[in-house]
C-alpha positions in Angstrom: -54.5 -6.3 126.6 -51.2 -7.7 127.9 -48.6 -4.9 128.3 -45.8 -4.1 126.1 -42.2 -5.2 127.0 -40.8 -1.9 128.2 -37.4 -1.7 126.0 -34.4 -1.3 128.2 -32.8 2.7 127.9 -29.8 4.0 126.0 -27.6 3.8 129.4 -28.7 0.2 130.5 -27.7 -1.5 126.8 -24.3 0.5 127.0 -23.7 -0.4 130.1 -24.9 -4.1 129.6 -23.0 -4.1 126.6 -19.9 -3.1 128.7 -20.1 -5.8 131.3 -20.4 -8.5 128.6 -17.6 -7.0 127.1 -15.5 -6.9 130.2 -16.6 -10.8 131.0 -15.3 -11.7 127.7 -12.3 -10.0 127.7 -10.7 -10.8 131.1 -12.6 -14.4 131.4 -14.1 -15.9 128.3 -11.8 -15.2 126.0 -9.0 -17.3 127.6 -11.7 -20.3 126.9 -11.1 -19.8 122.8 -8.5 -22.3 122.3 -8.1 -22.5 118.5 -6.2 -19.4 117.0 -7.8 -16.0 115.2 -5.6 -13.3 114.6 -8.6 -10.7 116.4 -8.7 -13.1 118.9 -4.6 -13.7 119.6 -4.6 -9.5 119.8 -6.7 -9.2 122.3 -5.1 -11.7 124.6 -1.8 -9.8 123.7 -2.6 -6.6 125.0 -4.8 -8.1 127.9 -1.9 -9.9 129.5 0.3 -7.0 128.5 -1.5 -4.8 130.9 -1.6 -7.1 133.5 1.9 -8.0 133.1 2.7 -3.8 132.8 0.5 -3.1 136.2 2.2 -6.4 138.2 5.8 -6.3 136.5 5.9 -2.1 138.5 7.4 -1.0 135.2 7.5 2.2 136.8 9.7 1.4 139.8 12.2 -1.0 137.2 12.8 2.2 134.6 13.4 4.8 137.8 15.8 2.0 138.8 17.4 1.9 135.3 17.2 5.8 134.6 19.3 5.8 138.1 22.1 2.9 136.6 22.1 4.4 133.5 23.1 7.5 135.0 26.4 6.2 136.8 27.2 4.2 133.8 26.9 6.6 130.7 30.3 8.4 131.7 31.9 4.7 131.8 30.1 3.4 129.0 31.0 6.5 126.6 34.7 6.5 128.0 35.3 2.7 127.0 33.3 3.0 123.4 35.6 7.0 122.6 38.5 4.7 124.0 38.1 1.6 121.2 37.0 4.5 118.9 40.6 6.5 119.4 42.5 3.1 118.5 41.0 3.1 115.2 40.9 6.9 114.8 37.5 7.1 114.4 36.4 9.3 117.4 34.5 11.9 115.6 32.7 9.9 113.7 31.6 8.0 116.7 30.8 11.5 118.3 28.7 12.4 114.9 26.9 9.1 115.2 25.7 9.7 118.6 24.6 13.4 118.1 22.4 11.4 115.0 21.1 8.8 117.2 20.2 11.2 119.7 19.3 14.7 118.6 17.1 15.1 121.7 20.4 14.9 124.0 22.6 16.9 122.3 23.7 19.4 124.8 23.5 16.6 127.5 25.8 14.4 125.3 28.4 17.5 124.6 28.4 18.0 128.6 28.9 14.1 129.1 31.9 14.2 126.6 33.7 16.4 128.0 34.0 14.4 131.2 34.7 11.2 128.8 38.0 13.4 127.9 39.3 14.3 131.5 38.1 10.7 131.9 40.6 9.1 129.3 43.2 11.7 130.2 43.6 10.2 134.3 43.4 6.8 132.9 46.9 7.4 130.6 49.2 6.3 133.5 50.0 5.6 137.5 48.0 3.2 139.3 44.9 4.6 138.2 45.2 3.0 135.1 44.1 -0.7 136.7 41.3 0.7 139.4 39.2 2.7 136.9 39.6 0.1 134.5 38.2 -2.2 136.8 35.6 0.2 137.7 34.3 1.3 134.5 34.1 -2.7 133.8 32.5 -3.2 136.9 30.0 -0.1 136.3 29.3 -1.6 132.7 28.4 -4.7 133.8 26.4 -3.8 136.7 24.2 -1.8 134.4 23.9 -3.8 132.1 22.9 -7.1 135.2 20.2 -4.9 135.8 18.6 -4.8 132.9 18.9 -8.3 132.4 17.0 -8.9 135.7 14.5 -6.6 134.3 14.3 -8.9 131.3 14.2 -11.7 133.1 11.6 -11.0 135.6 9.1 -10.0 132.7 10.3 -13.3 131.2 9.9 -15.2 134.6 13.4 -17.0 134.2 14.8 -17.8 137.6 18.3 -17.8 137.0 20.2 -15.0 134.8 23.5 -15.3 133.1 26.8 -16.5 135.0 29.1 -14.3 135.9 31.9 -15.6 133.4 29.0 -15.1 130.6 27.9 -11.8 131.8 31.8 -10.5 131.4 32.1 -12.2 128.0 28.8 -11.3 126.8 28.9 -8.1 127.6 32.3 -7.3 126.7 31.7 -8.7 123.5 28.5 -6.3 123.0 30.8 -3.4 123.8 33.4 -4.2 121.3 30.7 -4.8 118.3 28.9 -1.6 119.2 31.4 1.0 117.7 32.2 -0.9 115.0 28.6 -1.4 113.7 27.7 2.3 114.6 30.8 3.2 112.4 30.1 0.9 109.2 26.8 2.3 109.4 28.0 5.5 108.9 30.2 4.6 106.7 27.4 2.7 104.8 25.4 6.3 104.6 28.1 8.1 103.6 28.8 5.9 100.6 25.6 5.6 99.4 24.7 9.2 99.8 28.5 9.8 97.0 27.2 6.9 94.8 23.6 9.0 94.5 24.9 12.2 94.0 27.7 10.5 91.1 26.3 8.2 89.8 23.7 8.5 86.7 22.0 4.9 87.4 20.7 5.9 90.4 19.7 9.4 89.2 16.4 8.1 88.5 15.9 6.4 91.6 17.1 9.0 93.8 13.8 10.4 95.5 13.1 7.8 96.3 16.0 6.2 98.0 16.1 9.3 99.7 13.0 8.9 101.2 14.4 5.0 102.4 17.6 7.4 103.9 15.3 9.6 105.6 13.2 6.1 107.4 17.1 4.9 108.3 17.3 6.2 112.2 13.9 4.2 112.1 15.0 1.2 110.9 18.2 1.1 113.1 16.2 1.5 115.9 13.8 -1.3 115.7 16.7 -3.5 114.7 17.8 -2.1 117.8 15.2 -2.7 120.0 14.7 -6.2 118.4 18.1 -6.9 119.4 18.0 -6.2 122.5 14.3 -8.2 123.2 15.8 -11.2 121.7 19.4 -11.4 123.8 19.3 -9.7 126.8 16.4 -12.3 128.3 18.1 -15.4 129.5 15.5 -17.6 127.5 15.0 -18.4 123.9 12.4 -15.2 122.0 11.3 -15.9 118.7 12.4 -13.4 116.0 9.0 -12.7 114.9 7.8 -11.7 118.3 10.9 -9.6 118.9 10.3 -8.1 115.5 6.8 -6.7 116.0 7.9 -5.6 119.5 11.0 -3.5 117.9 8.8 -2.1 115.1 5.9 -0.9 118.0 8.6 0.5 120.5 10.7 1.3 117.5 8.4 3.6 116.2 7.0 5.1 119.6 10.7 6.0 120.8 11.3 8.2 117.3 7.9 9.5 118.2 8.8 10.1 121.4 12.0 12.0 120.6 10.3 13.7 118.0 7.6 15.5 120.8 10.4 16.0 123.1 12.6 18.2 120.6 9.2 20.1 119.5 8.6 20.9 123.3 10.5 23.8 123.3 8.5 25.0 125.9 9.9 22.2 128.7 13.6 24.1 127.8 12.1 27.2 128.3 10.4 26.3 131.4 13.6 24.1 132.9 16.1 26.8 131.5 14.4 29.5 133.9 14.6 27.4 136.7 18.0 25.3 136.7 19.9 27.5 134.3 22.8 25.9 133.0 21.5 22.7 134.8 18.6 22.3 133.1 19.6 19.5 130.8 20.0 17.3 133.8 16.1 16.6 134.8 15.2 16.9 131.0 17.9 13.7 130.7 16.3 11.9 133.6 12.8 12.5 132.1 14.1 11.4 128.5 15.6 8.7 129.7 12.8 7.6 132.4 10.8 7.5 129.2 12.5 6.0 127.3 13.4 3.0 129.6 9.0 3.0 129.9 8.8 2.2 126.0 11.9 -0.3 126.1 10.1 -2.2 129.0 6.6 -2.1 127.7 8.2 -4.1 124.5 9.7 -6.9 126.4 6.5 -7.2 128.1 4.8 -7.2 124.8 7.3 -10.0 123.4 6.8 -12.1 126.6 2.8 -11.2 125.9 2.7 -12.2 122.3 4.8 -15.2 122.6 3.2 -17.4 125.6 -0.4 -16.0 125.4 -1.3 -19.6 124.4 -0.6 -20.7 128.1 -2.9 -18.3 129.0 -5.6 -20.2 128.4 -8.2 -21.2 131.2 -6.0 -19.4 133.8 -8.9 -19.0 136.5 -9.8 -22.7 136.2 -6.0 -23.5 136.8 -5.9 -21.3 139.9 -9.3 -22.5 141.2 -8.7 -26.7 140.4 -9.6 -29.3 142.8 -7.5 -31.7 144.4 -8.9 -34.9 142.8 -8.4 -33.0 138.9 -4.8 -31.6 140.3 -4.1 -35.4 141.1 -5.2 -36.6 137.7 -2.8 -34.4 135.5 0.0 -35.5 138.0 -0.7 -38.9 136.5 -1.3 -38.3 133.0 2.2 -36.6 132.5 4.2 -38.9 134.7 2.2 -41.8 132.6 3.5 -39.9 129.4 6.8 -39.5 130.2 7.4 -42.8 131.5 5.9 -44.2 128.6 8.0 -42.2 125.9 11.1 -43.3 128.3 9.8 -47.0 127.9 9.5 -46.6 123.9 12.8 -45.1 123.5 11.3 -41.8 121.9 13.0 -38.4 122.6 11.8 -36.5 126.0 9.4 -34.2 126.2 9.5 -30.5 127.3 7.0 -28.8 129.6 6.2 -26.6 126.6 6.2 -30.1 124.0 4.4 -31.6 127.1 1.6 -28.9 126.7 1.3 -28.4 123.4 0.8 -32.3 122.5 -1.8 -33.0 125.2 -3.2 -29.6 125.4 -3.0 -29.4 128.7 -1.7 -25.4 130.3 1.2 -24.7 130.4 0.7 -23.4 134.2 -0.5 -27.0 135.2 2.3 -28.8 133.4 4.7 -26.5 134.7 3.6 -26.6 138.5 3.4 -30.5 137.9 6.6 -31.4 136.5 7.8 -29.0 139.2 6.4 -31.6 141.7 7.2 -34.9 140.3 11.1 -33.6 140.2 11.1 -32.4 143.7 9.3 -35.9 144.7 12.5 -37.7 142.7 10.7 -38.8 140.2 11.4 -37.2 137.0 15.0 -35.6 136.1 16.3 -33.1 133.6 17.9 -33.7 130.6 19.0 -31.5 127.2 16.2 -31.3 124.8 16.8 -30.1 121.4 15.4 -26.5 122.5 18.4 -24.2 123.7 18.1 -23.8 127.1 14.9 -25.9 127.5 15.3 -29.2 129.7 13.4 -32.6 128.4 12.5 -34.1 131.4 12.4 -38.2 131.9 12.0 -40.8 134.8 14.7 -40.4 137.9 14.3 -43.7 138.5 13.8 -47.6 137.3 10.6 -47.5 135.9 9.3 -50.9 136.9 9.0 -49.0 140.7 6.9 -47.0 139.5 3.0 -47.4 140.2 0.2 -46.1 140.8 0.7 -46.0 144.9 4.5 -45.3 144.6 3.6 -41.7 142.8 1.0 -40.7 145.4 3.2 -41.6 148.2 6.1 -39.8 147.3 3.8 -36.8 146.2 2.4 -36.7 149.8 5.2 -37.0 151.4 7.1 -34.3 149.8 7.2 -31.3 152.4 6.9 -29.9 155.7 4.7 -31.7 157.9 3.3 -32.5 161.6 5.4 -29.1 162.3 2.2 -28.1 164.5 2.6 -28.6 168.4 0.1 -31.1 169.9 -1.8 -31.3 166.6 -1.8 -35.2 166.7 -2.2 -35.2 170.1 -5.6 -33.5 170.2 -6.7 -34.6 167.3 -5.2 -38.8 166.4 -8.4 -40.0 165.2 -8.7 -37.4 161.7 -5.4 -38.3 161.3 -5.7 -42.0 161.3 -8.3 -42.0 159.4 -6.7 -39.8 157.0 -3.5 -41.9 157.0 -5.8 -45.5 156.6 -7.5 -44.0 153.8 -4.5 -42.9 151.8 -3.2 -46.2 152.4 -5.7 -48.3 151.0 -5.3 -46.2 147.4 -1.7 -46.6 147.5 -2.2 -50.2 148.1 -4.5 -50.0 145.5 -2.2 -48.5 143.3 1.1 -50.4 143.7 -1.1 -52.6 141.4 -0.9 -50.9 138.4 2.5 -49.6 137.3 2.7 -46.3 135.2 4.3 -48.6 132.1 1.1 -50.5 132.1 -1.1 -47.8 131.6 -2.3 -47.1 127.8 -1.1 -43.7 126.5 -3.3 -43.4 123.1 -0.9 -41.3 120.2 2.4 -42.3 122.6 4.4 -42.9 119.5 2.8 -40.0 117.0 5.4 -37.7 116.1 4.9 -34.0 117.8 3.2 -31.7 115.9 5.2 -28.9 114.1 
């Protein structure tokens, strides 16, 4: 009698299970080009871990917690000061104890050096160096948050300086005034419910939407601050979905921390008076955490698409690497030669489906080589690129030439010397494909779909 198939145990199918899940999750599932919502989720959160553990989230909110702390004094004394010249300090003041019940006695402590702050600024010569210092301060802070941004984002190059002061200022000035006209808002809708009889019968439950307002500030908040700070263009949606998430967990958040009565107790027995100072630094070490994990959720969510075969793209050969060179140079010579509107790496990607990593390391190339340039695209912020040069010079053998000789080279001592043979036969080979290729130009070569409209 042949023998029965013993039937794997309880452990073994869990543990197969959980190696076919792991394979799928970190490598087949970047393979899955078309979009399902499941699918698009677990991308998000898979590059949002990876992006949380390489980003050191941890070491950008200690730095934060640290330049939030020199600049809260600063920052409070310049929004009380634009508050006094409207003469509406205490409800500022109100506003902030609202906004942040967990800090109360922190914020009361902080005031009072906003006061003796205002009060050395009213005259002598002190007047134009803490001014300049509290800008300075302000700015700083808020610099280093947009590097935080940025880095998650992967933007090289962050706001000029003349933008930073304008930007910033500008935030500063708008700040107060919406934090006022939203109390103001409350205030008159809370009078118009208790007065009015048509909205006697509606009054539970637009209660219940007053009670859901810190809420909602906060994710508009949040969402505000994942869409401008970054200097790059985030869609809304993304931003939106971030805010509600980090939204939510920061009331959450503040809502544990004031129920931990027992962290007071604890701190209060050992710092005294003092204690609200490390309960600050946790709070706001914390809070930074939350802020950060959204951006890198936005920056998740909105390029997981150029996620796709990321090991292949790390691991492709030379010949492959060569061939994509000459597809997108082909492709934007030829949109040049028709007189249709440049592409972007992201357009560039999207039509041809090629990643967004390989088009992006590519383009890179061919611009450092002199052969493609920037231009403005219709995207804010986002270059088109097209040819550098006449595009009759263009070939075949011209491309690979200028691609090989871009960089550092024969930098080796004696390398030639002991070895002239490999490198004249590498030289000779070379030399017969670019031959070879000065014989067919880039405008030559058939583009299939060159003149299709991009897809929306």
């Amino acid at each position: 009698m042949a023998k029965r198939k013993k039937k794997p145990s309880f452990f073994a199918r869990i543990s197969s299970w959980v190696k076919w899940f792991w394979q799928f999750v970190s490598v087949d599932i970047w393979h899955i080009t078309e979009y399902k919502l499941h699918i698009h989720i677990l991308k998000t959160l898979n590059l949002s871990i990876r992006c949380f553990l390489s980003e050191k989230l941890q070491e950008k909110a200690s730095a934060l917690t640290f330049s939030s702390i020199l600049a809260v004094v600063p920052a409070l004394a310049m929004l009380f000061a634009i508050c006094k010249g409207f003469g509406f300090q205490h409800i500022m003041q109100s506003q902030l104890f609202d906004y942040f019940p967990a800090q109360r006695q922190a914020l009361e402590y902080m005031l009072s050096f906003v006061d003796q702050y205002l009060d050395q600024m009213k005259g002598g010569v002190f007047v134009g160096i803490g001014l300049c210092f509290l800008l300075w301060t302000l700015i700083s802070l808020l610099s280093n948050i947009e590097k935080a941004f940025n880095d998650i984002w992967q933007v090289q190059g962050g706001r000029s300086f003349y933008r930073k002061v304008t930007d910033y200022t500008s935030m500063f000035l708008i700040l107060p005034i919406l934090m006022v006209a939203s109390s103001g808002f409350s205030l008159f809708m809370s009078t118009m419910l208790n007065s009015s009889v048509v909205f006697e019968f509606m009054t539970p439950l637009l209660r219940w939407v007053f009670r859901l307002a810190p809420y909602i500030l906060t994710v508009l908040f949040f969402t505000a601050i994942y869409i401008f700070i970054p200097n790059t263009r985030v869609k809304f949606k993304y931003a939106l979905i971030s805010g509600i998430i980090c939204g939510t967990a920061f009331q959450v958040f503040q809502y544990i921390y004031i129920s931990g009565q027992i962290w007071v107790s604890k701190y209060n027995a050992i710092y005294g008076s003092f204690a609200f100072l490390p309960l600050l630094l946790i709070w706001m070490q914390f809070s930074w955490l939350i802020c950060l994990f959204g951006a890198v959720l936005t920056y998740s969510s909105q390029n997981v698409v150029n996620f796709n075969f990321e090991k292949e793209t790390n691991d492709i050969s030379r010949r492959y690497s060569d061939y994509i060179l000459l597809v997108i140079a082909t492709v934007i010579v030829h949109r040049f030669r028709d007189g249709l509107p440049p592409l972007t790496k992201g357009q560039i990607s999207r039509r041809y489906a090629i990643p967004i990593q390989l088009v992006e390391r590519k383009v890179d190339e061919l611009e450092q080589a002199g052969i493609l340039s920037q231009t403005p695209s219709e995207e804010e912020r986002v270059p088109a690129y097209q040819p550098a040069m006449d595009i009759n010079r263009l070939s075949v053998g011209f491309l690979l030439r200028a691609i090989d000789r871009e960089g550092d080279e024969d930098f080796i001592n004696n390398l030639k010397d002991n070895f002239p043979r490999e490198w004249r036969v590498l030289v000779d080979t070379r030399r017969l494909m670019e031959e070879e290729g000065d014989k067919v130009p880039l405008k030559d070569l058939q583009i299939e779909e060159s003149r299709e409209e991009l897809p929306k």
